[in-house]
ROBA-842195 format. One record per residue (C-alpha): residue number from 1; residue in three letters; chain; x, y, z. Coordinates in Angstrom, 2 decimals. Layout:
REM residues N
<r resi="NUM" resn="ALA" chain="A" east="X" north="Y" up="Z"/>
...
END
This chain:
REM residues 295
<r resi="1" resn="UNK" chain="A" east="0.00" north="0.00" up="0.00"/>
<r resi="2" resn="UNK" chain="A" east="1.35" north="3.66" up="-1.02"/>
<r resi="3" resn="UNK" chain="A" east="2.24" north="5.75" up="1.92"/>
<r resi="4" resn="UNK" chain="A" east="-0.33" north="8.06" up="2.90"/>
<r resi="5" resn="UNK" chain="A" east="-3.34" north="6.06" up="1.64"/>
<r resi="6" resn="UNK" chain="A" east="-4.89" north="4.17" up="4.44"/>
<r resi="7" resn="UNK" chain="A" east="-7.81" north="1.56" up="3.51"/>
<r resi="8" resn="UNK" chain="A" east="-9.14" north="2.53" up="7.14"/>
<r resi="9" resn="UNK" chain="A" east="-10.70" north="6.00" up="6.13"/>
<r resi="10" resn="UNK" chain="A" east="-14.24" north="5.98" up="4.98"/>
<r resi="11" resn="UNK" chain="A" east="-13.18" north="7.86" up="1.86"/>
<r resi="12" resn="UNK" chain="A" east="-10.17" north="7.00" up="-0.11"/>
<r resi="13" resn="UNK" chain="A" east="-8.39" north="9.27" up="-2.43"/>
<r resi="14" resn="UNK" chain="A" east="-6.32" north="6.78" up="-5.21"/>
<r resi="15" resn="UNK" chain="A" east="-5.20" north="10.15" up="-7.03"/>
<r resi="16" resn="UNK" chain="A" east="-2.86" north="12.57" up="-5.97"/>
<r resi="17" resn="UNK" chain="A" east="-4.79" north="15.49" up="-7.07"/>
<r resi="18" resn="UNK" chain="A" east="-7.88" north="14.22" up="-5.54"/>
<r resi="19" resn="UNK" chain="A" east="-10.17" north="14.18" up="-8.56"/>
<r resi="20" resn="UNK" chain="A" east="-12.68" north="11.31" up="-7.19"/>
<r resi="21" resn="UNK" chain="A" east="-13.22" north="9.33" up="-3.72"/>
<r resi="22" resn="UNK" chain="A" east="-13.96" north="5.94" up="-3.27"/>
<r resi="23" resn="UNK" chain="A" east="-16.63" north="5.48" up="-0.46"/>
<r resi="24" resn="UNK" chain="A" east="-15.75" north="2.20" up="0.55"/>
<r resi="25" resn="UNK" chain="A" east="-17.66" north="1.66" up="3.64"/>
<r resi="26" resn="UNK" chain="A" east="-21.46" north="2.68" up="2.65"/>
<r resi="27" resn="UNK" chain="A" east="-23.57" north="0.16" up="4.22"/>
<r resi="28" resn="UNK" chain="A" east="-25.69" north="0.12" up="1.11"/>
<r resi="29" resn="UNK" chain="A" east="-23.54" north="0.49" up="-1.80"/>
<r resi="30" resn="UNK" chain="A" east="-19.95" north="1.71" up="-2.28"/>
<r resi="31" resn="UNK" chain="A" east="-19.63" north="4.62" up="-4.67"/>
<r resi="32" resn="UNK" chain="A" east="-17.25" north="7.15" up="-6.24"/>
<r resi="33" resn="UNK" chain="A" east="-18.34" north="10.20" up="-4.49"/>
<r resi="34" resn="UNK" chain="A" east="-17.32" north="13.51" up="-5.42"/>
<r resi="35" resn="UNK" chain="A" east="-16.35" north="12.77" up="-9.00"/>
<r resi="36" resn="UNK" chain="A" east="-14.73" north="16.15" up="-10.13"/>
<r resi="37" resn="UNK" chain="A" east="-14.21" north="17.40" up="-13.75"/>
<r resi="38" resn="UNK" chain="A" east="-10.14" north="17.47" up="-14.25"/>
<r resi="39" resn="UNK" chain="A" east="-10.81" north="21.30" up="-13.87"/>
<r resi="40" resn="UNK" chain="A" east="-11.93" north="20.55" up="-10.27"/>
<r resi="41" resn="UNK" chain="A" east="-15.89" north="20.92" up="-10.48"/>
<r resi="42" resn="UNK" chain="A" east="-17.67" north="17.97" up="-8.78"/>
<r resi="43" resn="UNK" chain="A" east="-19.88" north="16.45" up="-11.04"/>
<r resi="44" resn="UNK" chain="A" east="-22.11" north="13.95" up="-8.71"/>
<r resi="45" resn="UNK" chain="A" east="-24.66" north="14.13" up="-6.25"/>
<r resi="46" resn="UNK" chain="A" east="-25.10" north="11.12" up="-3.34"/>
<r resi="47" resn="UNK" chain="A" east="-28.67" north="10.73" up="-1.96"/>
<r resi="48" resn="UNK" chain="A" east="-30.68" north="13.64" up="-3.94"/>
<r resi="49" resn="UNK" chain="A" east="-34.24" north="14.33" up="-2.11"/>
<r resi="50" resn="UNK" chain="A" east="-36.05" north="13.07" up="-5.14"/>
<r resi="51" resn="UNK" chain="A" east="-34.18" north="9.88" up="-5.25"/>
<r resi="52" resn="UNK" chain="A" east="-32.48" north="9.04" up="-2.08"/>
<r resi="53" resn="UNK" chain="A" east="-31.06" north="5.68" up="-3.53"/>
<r resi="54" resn="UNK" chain="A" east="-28.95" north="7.42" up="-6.18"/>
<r resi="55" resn="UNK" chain="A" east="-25.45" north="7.03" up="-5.23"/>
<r resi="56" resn="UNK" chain="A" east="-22.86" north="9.44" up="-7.38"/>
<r resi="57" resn="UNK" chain="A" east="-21.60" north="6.35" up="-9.07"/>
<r resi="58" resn="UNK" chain="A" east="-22.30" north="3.54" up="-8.51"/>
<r resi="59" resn="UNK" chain="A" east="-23.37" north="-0.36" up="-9.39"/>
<r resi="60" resn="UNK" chain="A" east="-26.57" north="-1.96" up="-9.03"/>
<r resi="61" resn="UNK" chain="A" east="-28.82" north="-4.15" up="-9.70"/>
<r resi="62" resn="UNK" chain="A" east="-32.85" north="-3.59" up="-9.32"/>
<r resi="63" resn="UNK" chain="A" east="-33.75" north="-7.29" up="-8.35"/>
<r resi="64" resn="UNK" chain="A" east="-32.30" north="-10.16" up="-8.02"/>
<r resi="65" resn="UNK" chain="A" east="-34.26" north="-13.46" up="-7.22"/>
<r resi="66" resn="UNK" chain="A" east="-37.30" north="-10.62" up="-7.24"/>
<r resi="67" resn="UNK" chain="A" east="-35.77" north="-8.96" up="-4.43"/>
<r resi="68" resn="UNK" chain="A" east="-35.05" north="-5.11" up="-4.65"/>
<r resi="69" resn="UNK" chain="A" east="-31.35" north="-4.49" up="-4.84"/>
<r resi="70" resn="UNK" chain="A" east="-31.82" north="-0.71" up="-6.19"/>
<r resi="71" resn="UNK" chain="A" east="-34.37" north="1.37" up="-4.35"/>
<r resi="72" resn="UNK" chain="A" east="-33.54" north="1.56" up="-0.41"/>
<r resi="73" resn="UNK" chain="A" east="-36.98" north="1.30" up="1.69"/>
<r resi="74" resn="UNK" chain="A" east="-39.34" north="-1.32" up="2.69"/>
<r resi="75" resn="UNK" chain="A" east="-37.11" north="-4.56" up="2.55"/>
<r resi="76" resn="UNK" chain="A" east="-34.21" north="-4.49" up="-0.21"/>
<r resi="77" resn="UNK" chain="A" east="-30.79" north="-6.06" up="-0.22"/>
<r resi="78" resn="UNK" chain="A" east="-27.80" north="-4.06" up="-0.11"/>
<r resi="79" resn="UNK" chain="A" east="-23.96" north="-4.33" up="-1.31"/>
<r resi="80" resn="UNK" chain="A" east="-20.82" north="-4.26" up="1.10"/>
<r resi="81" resn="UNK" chain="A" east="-17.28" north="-4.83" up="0.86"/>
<r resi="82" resn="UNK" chain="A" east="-16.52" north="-7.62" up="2.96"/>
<r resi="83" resn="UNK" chain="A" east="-12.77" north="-5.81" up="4.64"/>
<r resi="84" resn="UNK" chain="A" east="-10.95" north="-2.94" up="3.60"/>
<r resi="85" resn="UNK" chain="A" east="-9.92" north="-2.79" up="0.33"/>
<r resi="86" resn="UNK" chain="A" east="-6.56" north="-2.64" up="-1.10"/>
<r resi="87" resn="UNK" chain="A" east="-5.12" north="0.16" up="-2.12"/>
<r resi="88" resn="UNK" chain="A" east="-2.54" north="2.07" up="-3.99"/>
<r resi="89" resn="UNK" chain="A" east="-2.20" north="5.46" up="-5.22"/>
<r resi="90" resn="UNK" chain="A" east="-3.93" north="5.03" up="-8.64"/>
<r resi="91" resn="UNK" chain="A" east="-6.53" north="1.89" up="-8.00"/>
<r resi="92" resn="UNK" chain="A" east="-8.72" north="0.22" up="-5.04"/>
<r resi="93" resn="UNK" chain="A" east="-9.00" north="-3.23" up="-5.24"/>
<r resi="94" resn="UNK" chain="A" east="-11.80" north="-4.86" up="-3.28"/>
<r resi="95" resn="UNK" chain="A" east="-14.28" north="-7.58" up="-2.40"/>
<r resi="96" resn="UNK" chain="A" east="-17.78" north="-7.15" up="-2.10"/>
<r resi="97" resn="UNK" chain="A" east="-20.98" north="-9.17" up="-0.70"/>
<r resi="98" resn="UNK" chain="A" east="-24.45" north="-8.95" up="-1.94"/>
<r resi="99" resn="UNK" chain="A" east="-26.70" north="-9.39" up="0.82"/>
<r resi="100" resn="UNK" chain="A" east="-30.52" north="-9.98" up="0.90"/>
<r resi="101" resn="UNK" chain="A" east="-32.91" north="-8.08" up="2.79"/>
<r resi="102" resn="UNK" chain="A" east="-32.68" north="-10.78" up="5.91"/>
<r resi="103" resn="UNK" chain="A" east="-29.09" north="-8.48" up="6.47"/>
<r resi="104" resn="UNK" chain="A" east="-27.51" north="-12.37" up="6.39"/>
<r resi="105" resn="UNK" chain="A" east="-27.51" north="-14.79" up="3.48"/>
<r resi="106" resn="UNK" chain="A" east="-25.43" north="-13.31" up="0.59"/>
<r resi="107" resn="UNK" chain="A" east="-26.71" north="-14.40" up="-2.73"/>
<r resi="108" resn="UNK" chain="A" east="-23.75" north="-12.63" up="-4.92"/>
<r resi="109" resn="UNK" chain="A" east="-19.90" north="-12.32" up="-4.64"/>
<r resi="110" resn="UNK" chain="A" east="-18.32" north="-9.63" up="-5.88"/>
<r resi="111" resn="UNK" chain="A" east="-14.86" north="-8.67" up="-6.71"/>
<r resi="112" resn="UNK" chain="A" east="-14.41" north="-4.87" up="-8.16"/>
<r resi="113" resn="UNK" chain="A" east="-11.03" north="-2.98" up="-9.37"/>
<r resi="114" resn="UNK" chain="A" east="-11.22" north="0.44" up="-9.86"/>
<r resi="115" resn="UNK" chain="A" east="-7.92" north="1.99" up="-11.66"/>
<r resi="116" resn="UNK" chain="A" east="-7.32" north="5.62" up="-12.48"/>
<r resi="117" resn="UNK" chain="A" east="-6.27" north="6.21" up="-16.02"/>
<r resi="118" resn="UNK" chain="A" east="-4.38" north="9.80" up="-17.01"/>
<r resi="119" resn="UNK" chain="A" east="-5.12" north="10.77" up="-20.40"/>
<r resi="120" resn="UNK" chain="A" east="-4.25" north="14.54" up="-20.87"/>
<r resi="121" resn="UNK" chain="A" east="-4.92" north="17.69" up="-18.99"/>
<r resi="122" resn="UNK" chain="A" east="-8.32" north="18.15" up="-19.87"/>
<r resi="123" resn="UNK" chain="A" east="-9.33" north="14.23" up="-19.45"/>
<r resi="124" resn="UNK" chain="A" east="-8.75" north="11.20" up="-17.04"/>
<r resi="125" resn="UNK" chain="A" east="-10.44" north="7.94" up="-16.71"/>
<r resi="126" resn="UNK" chain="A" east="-11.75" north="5.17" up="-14.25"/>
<r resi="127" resn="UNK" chain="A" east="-11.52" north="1.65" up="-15.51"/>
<r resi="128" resn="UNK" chain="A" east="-14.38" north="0.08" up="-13.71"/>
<r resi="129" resn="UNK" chain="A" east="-13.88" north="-3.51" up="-13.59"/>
<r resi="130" resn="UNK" chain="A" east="-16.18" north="-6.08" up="-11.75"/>
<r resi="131" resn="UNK" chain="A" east="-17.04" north="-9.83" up="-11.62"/>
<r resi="132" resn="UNK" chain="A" east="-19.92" north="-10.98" up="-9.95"/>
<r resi="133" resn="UNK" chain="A" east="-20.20" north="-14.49" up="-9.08"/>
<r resi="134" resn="UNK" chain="A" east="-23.55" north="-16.10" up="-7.75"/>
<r resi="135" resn="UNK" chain="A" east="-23.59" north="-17.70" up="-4.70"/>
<r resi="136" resn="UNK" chain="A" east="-26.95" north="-19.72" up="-5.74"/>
<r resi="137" resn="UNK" chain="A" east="-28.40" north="-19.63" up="-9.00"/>
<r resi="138" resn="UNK" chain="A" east="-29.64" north="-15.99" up="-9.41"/>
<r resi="139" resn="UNK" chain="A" east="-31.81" north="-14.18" up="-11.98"/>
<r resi="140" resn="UNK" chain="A" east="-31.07" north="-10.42" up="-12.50"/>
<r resi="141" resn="UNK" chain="A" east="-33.64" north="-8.54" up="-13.86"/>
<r resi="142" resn="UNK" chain="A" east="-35.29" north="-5.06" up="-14.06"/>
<r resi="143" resn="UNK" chain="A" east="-38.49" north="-3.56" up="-13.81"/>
<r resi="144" resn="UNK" chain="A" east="-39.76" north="-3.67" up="-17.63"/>
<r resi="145" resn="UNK" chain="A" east="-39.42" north="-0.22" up="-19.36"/>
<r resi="146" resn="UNK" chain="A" east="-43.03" north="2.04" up="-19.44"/>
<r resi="147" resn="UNK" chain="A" east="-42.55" north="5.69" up="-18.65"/>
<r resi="148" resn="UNK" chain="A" east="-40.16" north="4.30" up="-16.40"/>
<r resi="149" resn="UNK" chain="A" east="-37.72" north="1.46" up="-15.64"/>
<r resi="150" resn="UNK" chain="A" east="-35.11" north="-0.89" up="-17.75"/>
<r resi="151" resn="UNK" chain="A" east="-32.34" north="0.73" up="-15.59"/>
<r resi="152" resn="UNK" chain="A" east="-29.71" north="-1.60" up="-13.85"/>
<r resi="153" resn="UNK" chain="A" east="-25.76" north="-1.56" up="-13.96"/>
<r resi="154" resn="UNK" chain="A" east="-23.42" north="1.41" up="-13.58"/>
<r resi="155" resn="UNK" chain="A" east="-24.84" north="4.01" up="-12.98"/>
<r resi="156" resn="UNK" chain="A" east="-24.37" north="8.45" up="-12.96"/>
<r resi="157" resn="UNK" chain="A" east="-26.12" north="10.25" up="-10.78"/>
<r resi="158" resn="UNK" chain="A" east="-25.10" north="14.25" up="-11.90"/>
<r resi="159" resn="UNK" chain="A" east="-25.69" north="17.31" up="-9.72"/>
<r resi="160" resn="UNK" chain="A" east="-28.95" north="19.58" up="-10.26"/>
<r resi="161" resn="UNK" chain="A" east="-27.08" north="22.35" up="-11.30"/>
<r resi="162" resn="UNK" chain="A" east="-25.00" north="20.93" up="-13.99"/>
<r resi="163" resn="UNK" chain="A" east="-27.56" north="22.64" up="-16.40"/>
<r resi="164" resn="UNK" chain="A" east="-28.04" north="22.14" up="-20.48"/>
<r resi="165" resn="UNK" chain="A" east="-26.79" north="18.93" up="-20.31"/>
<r resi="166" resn="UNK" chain="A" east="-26.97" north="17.00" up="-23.28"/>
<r resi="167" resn="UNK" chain="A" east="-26.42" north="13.30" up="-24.25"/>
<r resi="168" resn="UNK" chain="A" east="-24.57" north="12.57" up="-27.11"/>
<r resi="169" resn="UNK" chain="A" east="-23.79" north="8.81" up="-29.04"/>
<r resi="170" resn="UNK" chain="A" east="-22.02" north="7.48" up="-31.89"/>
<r resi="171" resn="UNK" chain="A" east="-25.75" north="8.69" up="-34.00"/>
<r resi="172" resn="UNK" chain="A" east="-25.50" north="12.37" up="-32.45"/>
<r resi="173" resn="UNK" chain="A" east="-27.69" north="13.91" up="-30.51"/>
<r resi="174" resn="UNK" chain="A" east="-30.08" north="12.21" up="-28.26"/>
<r resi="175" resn="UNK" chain="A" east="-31.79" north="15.13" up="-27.01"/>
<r resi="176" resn="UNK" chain="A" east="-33.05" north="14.69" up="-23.52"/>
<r resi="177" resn="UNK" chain="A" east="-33.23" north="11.10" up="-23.10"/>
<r resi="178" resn="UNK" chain="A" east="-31.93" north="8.17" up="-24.37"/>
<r resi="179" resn="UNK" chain="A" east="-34.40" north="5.54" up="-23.69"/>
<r resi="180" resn="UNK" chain="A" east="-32.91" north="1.58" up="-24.86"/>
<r resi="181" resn="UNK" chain="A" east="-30.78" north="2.98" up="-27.15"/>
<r resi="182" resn="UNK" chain="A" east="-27.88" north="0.61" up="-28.04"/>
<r resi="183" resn="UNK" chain="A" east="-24.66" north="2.26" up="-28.37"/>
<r resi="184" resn="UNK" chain="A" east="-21.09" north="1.18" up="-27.32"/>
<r resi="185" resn="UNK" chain="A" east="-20.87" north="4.55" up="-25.78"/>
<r resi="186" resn="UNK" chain="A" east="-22.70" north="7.81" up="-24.19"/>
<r resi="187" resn="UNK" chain="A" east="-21.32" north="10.93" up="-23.48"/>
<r resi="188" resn="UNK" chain="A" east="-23.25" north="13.62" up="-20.67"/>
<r resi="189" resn="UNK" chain="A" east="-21.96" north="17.01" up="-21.38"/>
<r resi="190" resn="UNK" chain="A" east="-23.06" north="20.55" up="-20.00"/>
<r resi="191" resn="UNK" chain="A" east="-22.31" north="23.60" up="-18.05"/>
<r resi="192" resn="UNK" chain="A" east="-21.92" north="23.56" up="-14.27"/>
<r resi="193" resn="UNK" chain="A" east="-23.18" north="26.75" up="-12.64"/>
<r resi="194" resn="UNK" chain="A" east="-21.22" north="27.37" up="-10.05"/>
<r resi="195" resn="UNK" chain="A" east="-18.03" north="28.30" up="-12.17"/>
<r resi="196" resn="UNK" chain="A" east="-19.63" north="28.43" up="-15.72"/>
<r resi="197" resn="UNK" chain="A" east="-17.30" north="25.78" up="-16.83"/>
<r resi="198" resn="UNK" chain="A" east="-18.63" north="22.69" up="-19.11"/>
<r resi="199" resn="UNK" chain="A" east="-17.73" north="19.36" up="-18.50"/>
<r resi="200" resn="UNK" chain="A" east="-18.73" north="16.04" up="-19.59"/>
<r resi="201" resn="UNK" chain="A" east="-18.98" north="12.21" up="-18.23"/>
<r resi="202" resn="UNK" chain="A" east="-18.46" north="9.48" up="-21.14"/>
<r resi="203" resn="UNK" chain="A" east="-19.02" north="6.05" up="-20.39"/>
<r resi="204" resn="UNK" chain="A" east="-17.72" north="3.63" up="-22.75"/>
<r resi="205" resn="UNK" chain="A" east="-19.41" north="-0.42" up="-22.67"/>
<r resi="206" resn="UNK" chain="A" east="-16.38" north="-3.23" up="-23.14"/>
<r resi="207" resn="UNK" chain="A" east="-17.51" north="-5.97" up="-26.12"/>
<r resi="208" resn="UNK" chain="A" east="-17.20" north="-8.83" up="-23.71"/>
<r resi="209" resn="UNK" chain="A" east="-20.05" north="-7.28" up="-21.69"/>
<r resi="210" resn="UNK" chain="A" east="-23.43" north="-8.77" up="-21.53"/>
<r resi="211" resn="UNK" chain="A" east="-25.78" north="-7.44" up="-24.00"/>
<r resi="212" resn="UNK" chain="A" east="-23.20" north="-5.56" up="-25.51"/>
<r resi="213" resn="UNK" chain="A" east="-23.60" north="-2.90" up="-27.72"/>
<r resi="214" resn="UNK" chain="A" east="-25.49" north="-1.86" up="-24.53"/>
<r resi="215" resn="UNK" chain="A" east="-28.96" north="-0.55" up="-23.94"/>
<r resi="216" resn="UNK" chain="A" east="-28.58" north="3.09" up="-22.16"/>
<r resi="217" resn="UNK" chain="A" east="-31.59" north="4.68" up="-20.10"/>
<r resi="218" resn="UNK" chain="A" east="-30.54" north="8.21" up="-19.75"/>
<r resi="219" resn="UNK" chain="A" east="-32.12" north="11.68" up="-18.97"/>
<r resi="220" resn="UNK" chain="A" east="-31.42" north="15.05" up="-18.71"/>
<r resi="221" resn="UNK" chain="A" east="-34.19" north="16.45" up="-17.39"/>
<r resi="222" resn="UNK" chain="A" east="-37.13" north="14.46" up="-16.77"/>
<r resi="223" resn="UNK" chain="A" east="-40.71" north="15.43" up="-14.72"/>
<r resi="224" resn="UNK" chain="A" east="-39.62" north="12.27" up="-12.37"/>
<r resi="225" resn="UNK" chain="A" east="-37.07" north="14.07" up="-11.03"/>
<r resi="226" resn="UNK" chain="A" east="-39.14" north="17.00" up="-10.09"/>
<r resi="227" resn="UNK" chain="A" east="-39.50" north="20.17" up="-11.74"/>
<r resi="228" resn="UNK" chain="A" east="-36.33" north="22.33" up="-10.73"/>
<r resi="229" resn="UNK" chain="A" east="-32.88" north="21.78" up="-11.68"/>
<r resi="230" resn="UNK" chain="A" east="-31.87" north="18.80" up="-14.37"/>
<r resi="231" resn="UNK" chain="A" east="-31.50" north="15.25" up="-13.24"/>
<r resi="232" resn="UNK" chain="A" east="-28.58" north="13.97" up="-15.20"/>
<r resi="233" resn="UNK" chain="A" east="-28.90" north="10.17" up="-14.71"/>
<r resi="234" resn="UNK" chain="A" east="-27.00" north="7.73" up="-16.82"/>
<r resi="235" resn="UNK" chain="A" east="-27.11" north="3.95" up="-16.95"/>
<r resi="236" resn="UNK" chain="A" east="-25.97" north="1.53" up="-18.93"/>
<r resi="237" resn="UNK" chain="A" east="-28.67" north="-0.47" up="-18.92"/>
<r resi="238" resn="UNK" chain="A" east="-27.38" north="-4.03" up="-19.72"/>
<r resi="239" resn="UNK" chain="A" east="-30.98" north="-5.60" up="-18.75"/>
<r resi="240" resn="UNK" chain="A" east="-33.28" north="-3.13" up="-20.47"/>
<r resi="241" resn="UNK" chain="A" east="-34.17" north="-5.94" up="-22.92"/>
<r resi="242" resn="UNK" chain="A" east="-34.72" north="-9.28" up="-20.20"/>
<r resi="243" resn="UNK" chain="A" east="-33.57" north="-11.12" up="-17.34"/>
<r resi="244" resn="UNK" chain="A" east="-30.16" north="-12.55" up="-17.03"/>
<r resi="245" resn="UNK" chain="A" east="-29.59" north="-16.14" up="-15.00"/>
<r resi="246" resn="UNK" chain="A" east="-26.34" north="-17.20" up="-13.35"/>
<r resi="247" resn="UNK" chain="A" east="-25.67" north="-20.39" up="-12.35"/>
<r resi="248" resn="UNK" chain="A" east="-24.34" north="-20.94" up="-8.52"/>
<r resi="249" resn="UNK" chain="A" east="-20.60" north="-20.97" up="-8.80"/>
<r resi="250" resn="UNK" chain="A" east="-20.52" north="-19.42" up="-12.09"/>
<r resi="251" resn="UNK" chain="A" east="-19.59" north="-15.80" up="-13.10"/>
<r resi="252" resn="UNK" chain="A" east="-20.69" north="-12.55" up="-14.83"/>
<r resi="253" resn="UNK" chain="A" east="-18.51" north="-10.13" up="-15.62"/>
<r resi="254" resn="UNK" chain="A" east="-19.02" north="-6.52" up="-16.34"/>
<r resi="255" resn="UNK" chain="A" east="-16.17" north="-3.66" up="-17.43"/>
<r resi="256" resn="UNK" chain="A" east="-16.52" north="0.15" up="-18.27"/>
<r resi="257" resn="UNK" chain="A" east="-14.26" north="3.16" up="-18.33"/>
<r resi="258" resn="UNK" chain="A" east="-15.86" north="5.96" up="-17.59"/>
<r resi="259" resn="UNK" chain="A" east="-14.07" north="9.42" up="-19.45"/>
<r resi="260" resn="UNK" chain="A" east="-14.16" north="12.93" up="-17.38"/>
<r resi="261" resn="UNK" chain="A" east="-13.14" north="15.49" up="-19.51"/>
<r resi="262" resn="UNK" chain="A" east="-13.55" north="19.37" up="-19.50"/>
<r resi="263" resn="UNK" chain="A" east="-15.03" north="20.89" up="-22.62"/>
<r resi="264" resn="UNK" chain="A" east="-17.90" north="19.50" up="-25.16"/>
<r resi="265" resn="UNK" chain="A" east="-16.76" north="16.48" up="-26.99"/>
<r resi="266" resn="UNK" chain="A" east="-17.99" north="15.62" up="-30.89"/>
<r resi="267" resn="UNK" chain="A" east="-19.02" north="12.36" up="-31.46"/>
<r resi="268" resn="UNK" chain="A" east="-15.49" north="11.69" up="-33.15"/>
<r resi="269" resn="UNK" chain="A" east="-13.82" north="12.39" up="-30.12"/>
<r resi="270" resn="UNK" chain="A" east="-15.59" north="9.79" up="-28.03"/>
<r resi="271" resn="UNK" chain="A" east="-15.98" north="6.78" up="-31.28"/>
<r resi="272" resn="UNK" chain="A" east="-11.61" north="7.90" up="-30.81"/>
<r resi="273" resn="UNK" chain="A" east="-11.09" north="7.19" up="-27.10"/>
<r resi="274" resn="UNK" chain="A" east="-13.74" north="4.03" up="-27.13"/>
<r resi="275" resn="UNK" chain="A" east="-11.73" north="2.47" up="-29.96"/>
<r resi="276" resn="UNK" chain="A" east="-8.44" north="2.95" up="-28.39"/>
<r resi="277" resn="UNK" chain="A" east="-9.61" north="1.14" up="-25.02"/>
<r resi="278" resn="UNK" chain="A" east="-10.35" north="-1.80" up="-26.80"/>
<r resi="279" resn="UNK" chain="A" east="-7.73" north="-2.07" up="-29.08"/>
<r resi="280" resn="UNK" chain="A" east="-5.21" north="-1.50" up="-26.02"/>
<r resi="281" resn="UNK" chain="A" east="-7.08" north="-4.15" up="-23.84"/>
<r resi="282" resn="UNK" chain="A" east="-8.17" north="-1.44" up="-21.56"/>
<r resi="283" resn="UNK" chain="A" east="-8.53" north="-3.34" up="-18.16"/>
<r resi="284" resn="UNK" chain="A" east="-8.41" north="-7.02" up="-18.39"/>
<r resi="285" resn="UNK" chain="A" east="-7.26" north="-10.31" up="-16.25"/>
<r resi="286" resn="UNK" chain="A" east="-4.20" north="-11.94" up="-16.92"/>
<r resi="287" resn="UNK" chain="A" east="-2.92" north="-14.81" up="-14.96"/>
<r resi="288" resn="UNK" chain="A" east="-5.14" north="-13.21" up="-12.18"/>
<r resi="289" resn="UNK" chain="A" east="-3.82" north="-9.93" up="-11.79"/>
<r resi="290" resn="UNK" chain="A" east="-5.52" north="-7.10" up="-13.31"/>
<r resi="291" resn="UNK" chain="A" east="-3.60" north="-4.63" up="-15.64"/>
<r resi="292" resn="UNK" chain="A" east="-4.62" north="-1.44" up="-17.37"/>
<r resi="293" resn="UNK" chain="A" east="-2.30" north="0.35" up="-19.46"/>
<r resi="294" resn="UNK" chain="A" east="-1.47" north="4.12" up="-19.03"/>
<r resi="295" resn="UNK" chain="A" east="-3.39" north="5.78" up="-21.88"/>
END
C-alpha cells in the first residue's frame, strides 16, 4: 500500500490530485463520491431528495431473485465490501458481498477494481472492472421499461445544477433522453453553474459485456425528477431488454471506463477514445492480476 493512503478512512483518495473518492464503507452500496471534472468541479450528487437511492456512481442491480437491490426502503438487499480494500495510489482493489434483505444470506460475490487512467490535462479515466459471481443460481432482472424502468448496472447520478446537459452517441444527438438505445458509448456534457465551466462524463461499454452494444436509459431532465434543476442520470442499462440467470458458482462479468473530460466532446472524439480502449485491452485479467495500461 502507497504511503499516505490508508484503507481505514471511509473515503479514499487513489489520485494525488484528488479528482474522485472511493466510499468504501457505505452500508448500502460503495460509490465514487465527489467525482470532479479534471478542472476541479464535482460532477455527482449522493442521496438527492427526489431519489435518495442514487449514489454518485455507482453499481446496481434492481432485483435479483425478485428482491429489490436498487431502491432503499421497505425490505431491499444491499452491497458491502466484505474488509478494507486494497489500495494504492492510482486503484482500489476490493471484495464485495451482496446481501438480501434478511441483512444475512449473501446471494452474490463480488470482486471490483477500480484503476485511475491519465489521459491529458483536460481528461482522465476510471476503468471500472467487476465480476460478480452467484452464490446460488440468481436471476437479475429489471423492472420492464413504461414511462419508467429498464435501468440496472453502472450508474451516474449528476448534480442539479450541472444545467443544459446534453447526451450525445455514436448517432448524435439524443436530445433529452436516451431511452434503450444501443450504443457502445454515451457521453453527458453541460455547463456547471457554479463556475460556468462545461464538463462532460463518457461512459464507454467493453464488447465482452453482456448485452453488448449496450442498452442506455438516460435523462437530462425528466418530470420524475421533479420540476427544478436537471437530473442527469445515466445507466448503462445491460438488462433493459430481459432477465439474465447465473448459475451458482458461475460468473458474470461486467467492465466500463468511464471518461471525465472538460469541454464539449464531438461524437469523433468519443468513437476515438472508445476504440483505443479496446484495441489496447483497456482493463483485463491476466494470470489473475488485473492490468490497465497508461493511456
Amino acid at each position: 500500500m502507497d504511503e499516505g493512503i490508508d484503507a481505514d478512512d471511509a473515503y479514499l483518495l487513489p489520485t494525488a490530485r484528488g479528482r474522485w473518492a472511493y466510499d468504501w464503507s457505505h452500508r448500502r452500496h460503495p460509490m465514487v463520491h465527489p467525482l470532479r471534472s479534471p478542472a476541479g468541479d464535482v460532477l455527482t450528487v449522493d442521496g438527492p431528495a427526489d431519489h435518495p437511492w442514487h449514489h454518485a456512481l455507482w453499481f446496481a442491480i434492481k432485483f435479483v431473485n425478485g428482491e429489490n437491490f436498487w431502491e432503499e426502503y421497505d425490505a431491499y438487499g444491499v452491497t458491502r465490501h466484505v474488509a478494507p480494500p486494497e489500495v494504492t495510489a492510482s486503484s482500489v482493489t476490493g471484495r464485495l458481498e451482496w446481501i438480501r434483505p434478511d441483512r444475512s444470506t449473501v446471494v452474490l460475490r463480488e470482486r471490483r477494481r477500480l484503476v485511475h487512467v491519465p489521459i491529458d490535462d483536460d481528461t482522465y479515466a476510471i476503468d471500472w472492472d467487476i465480476e460478480l459471481v452467484a452464490a446460488v443460481d440468481v436471476l437479475l432482472d429489471r423492472t420492464p421499461f413504461d414511462h419508467w424502468g429498464g435501468y440496472g448496472g453502472l450508474t451516474l447520478r449528476g448534480r442539479p445544477d450541472w444545467h443544459d446537459t446534453r447526451l450525445t452517441g455514436p448517432d448524435g444527438d439524443h436530445g433529452l433522453r436516451a431511452l434503450g438505445v444501443r450504443a457502445p458509448w454515451c457521453d453527458l456534457t453541460g455547463e456547471v453553474a457554479e463556475t460556468g465551466r462545461s464538463a462532460g462524463v463518457l461512459v464507454l461499454d467493453h464488447p465482452d459485456n453482456p448485452s453488448y452494444p449496450t442498452p442506455w436509459y438516460a435523462t437530462t431532465r425528466s418530470s420524475a425528477y421533479g420540476d427544478e434543476g436537471w437530473s442527469n442520470f445515466l445507466c448503462a442499462a445491460f438488462l433493459w431488454d430481459g432477465p439474465q440467470t447465473v448459475g451458482a458458482g458461475e460468473a458474470l462479468s461486467v467492465r466500463h471506463r468511464v471518461i471525465v473530460h472538460d469541454g464539449t466532446w464531438l461524437a469523433a472524439r468519443c468513437q476515438h477514445e472508445h476504440e483505443r480502449w479496446v484495441a489496447h485491452g483497456a482493463l483485463r485479467e491476466e494470470s489473475g492480476t488485473f492490468v490497465s495500461p497508461s493511456t
